[in-house]
N, C-alpha and C positions, 0 to 999 in steps of 0.2 A: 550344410543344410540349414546353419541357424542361422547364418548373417545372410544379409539381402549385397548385391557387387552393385555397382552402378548402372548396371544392365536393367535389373530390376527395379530402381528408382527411377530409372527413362521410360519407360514401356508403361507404370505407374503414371508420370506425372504426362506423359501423352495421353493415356485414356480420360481423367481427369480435365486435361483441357478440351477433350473431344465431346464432354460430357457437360461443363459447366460452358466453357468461351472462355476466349482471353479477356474480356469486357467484363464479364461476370468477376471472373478471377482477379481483375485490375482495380474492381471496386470494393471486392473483401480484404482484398489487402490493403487499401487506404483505410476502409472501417478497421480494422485491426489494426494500422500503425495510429492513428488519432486515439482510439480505446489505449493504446501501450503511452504516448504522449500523454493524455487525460488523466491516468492513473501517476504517473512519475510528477506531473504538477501537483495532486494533492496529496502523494507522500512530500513533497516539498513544502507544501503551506501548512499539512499536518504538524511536521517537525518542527516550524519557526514558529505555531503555535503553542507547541508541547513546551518551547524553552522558554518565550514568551512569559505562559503558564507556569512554570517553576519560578521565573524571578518574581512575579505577582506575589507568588503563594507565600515563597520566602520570607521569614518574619525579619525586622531590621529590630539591630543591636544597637540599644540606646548608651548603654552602660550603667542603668539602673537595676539594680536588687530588687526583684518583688519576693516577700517574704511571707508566708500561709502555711496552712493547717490541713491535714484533709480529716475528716471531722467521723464522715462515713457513707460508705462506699455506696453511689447509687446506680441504679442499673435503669438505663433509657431504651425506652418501650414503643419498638417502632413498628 
């Protein structure tokens, strides 16, 4: 009684087509594969941005010693 057999995902996706079209149905699922495509390109551009953005940030190693004091402690007030 809990699981649905293939019987009832037919008789489901008949009424569905009787209800919307195959025309209908043929152009949600183009809009839904471009929306699935649109999203996986700017996790893509995301990512080569994010690494991008870590080597920028990266501080480069001169091999000089800077030498200081901290004198006392301020608290910035934003």
């Amino acid at each position: 009684m809990g699981s649905f057999s293939i019987w009832h995902w037919l008789i489901v996706l008949v009424i569905v087509m009787m209800i919307f079209g195959t025309k209908k149905l043929r152009n949600m699922g183009a809009d839904l594969g471009g929306a699935v495509r649109g999203f996986k390109e700017g996790m893509r551009e995301g990512g080569a941005e994010a690494k991008a953005g870590e080597a920028a940030s990266t501080p480069q190693v001169t091999g000089k010693t800077v030498e200081g004091e901290v004198r006392e402690k301020t608290e910035s007030k934003a």
